[in-house]
N, C-alpha and C positions, 0 to 999 in steps of 0.2 A: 326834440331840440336838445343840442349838445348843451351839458353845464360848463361856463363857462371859468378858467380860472383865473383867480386874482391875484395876483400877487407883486410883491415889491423888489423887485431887484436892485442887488450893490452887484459894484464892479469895486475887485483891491487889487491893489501890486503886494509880490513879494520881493521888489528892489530892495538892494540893502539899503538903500537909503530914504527910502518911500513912508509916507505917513499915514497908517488908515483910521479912518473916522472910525469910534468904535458904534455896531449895531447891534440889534437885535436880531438872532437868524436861528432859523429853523431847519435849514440845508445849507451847506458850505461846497460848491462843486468849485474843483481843484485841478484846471488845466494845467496840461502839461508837465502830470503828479509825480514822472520819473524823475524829470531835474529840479524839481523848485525847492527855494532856501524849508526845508524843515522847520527851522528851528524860528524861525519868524514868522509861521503858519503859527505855530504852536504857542508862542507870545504873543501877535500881533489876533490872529483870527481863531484861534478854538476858545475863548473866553467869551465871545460873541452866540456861541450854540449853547452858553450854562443853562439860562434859565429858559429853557427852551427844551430841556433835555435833547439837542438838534443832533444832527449826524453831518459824517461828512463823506462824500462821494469822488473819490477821486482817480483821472481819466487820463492815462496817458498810452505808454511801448513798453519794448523791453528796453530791461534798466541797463547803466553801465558803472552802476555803482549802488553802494550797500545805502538803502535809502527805507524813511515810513512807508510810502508804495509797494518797493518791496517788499517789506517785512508782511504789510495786509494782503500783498497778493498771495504770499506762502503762508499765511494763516498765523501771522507770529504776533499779529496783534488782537489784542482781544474785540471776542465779537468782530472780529472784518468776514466781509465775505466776498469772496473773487467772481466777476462775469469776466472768463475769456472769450474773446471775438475777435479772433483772425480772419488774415486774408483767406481761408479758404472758406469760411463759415460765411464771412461777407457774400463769396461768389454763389454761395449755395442758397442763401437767403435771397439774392436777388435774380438766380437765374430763375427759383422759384415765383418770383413775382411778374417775372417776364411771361413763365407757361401763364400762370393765370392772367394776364393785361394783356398780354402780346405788344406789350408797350417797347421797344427797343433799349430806349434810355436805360433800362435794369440793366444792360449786360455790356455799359461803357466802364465800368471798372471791373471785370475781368479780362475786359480788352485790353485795359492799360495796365494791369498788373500782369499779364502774360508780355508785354511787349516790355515792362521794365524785369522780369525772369529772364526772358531772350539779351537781354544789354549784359547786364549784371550778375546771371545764374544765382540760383536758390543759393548758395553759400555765401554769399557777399553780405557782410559784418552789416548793413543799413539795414538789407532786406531780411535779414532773419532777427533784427529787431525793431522793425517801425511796420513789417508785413508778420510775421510769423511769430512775432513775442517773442524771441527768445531772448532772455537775461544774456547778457556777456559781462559779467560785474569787473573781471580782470580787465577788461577793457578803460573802463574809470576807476577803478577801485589797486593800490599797488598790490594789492594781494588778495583773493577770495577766504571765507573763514573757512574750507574746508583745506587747502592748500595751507595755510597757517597753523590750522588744528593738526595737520598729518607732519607738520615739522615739531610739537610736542613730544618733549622726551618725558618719560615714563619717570617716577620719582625714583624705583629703584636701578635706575641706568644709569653707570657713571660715567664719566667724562677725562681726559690727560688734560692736565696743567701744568706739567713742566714749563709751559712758552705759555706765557699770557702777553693781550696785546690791549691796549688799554683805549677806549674813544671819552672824550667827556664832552658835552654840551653843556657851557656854562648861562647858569641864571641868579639872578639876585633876588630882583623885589618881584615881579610878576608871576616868571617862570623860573622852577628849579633847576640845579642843576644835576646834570645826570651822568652817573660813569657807567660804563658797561665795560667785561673783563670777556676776550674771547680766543678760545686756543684756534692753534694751527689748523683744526678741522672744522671752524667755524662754528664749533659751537658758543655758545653764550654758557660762560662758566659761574656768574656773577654781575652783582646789578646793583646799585646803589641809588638811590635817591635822599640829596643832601638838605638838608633843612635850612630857610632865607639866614644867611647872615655874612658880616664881610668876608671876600674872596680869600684874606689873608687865614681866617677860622674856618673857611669851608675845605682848605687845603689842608688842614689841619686833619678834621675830619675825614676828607680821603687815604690820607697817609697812615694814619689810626687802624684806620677798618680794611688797610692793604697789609698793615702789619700782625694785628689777630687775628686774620686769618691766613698766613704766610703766602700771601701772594706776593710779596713789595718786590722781593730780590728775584722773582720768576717774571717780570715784565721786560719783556726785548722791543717793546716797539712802544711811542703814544701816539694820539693824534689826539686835536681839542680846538675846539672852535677858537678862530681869533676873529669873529666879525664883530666888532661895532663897540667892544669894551677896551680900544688902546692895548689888545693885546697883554694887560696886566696879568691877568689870569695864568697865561700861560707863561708868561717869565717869570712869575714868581713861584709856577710850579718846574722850570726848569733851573731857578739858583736859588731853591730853598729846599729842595728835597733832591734825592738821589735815581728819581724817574731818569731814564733816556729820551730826555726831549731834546731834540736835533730840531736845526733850522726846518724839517720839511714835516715835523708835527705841528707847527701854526699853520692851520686850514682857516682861509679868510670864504667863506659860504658866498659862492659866486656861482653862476647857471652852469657852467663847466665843470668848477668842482662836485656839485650837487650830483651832475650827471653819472662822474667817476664813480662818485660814493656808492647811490643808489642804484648804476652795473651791475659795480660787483656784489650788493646788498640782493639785491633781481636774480642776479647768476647762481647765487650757493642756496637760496630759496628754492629755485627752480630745476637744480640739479637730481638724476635721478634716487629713488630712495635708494636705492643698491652704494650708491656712492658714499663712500666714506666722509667725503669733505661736504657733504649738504648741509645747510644749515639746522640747526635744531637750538633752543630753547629749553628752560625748567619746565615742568609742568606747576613743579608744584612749592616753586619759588615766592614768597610774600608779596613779589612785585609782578609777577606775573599776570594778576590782571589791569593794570594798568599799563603795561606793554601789549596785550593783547589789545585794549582797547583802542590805543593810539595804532597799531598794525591797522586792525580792518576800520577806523575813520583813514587812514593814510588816501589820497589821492594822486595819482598819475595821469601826464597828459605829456606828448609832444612836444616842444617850442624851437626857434631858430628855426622856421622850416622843415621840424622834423627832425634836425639832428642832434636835438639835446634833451633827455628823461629830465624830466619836472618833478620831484614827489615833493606833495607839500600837506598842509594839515589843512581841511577845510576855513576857508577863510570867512566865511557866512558864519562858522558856528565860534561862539565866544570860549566855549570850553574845550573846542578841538586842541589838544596842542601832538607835537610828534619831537619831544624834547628827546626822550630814550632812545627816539630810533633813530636818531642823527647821530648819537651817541654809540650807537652798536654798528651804524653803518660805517663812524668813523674808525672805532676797534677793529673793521672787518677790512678799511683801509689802511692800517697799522699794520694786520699782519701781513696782507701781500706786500708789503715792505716795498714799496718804490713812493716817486715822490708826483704832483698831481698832474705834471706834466709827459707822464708815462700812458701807457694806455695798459690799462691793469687787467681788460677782463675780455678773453680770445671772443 
């Protein structure tokens, strides 16, 4: 006689809006472990395995984005351990259970994975991550960490700043605000992060720290966010300081502007390393890792039907933010010097 087992099952959402009852659990299995909100697994349901010393099991594809799954399936979390089980291990487990039944049923899903091969061929972006695991993180993710890492400039590599181009994302009380400084070859020469206080003091402090370190008079272009603060921001950094803000450095952050941005932001990222004008980064800058960190949380998707890039900050997570890179994607819009109704990026 088989022993029989007992046990209690919950069912939870990881909606962002969703409320779960807290439990007592000894196993946490975690459908659909590529895409689900992290961060409210991690609030809402790993508090529920403490006293339990409980584990969690989680089942999904290949990711398209930098995610906890990932990270346990590449071993980067402590104690994870990875079962891969593709499509070809499927078919070899169940052809095997066909020689021994002779039952036919075993050999209806390599039936149908050969005839979705035949539609779609082994390279098709679904089938090489819902059949064959394979990660495509660029696919969800604006940028991969190794693709970001290899844009790392070395500390002692210098950089031209004769032509500095200036982006700034303004924030008050929640989020900071952020300048990024970047020459004609796209490098990131400088980076500021400004501490909460009024716009008329935080411009202060821009101007400051553009003047000890003789950047002020080497700035030919700005851009700076104009969405949602009246625009203050920016006219009082065009009739109280000596910047070049022209009508077509107020960027009002719209699905079309965003797109332009993050083009040409995608374009000098993605440029060959041989290329002089790729982009590159400090390494070994004080703010450096929290550009790095808002880089690979960044997220990318399609919208309009496809014709317009979306990069935005995970909106699940409360500490995502992607202030710096709007800020350096705007500087990156300053220096190709056209205005946002141009199409900037071949």
């Amino acid at each position: 006689m088989r022993d029989k087992l007992n046990a209690e099952i919950f069912k939870f959402s990881l909606g962002v809006n969703a409320t779960n009852e807290s439990k007592t659990l000894m196993i946490l299995i975690v459908e659909e472990a590529h895409k689900c909100n992290d961060k409210k697994r991690a609030d809402d349901l790993n508090p529920m395995l403490t006293s339990t010393d409980g584990v969690t099991w989680m089942i999904g594809v290949g990711c398209t984005r930098k995610c906890d799954f990932k990270n346990g399936c590449d071993g980067k979390e402590p104690d994870s351990e990875a079962i891969v089980v593709d499509a070809e291990e499927v078919i070899r487990d169940r052809r095997a259970m066909f020689e021994e039944t002779g039952d036919p049923k075993h050999l209806k899903y390599e039936r149908t994975f050969a005839r979705i091969l035949r539609k779609k061929g082994w390279n098709n972006v679904q089938v090489k991550l819902n059949y064959y695991l394979i990660d495509d993180v660029e696919q969800g993710n604006f940028v991969s960490e190794e693709r970001l890492r290899s844009c790392a400039r070395p500390a002692a590599a210098s950089v031209v700043f004769e032509k500095l181009y200036l982006g700034v994302d303004w924030g008050r009380n929640m989020d900071f605000t952020w300048v990024v400084l970047t020459n004609a070859l796209c490098d990131i020469v400088d980076m500021l992060k400004v501490p909460h206080m009024r716009y008329e003091k935080q411009i202060e402090f821009i101007v400051d720290w553009l003047t000890r370190n003789d950047y002020y008079r080497k700035v030919y272009g700005v851009r700076g966010d104009s969405t949602g603060n009246g625009d203050m921001p920016m006219e009082f950094l065009g009739d109280h300081t000596r910047l070049p803000v022209e009508e077509e450095s107020h960027v009002k952050f719209t699905m079309q502007s965003k797109n332009i941005m993050y083009s040409g932001f995608e374009e000098a990222i993605n440029r060959d390393p041989t290329d002089e004008r790729r982009f590159s980064y400090p390494s070994d800058h004080p703010l450096t890792p929290d550009f790095e960190e808002q880089m690979l949380g960044l997220l990318r998707e399609t919208i309009g039907d496809g014709e317009y890039l979306s990069v935005h900050h995970d909106e699940d997570d409360d500490e995502a933010h992607d202030d710096v890179l709007d800020a350096e994607a705007l500087s990156l819009l300053a220096g190709a010097g056209g205005s946002l109704g141009e199409i900037l990026v071949a």
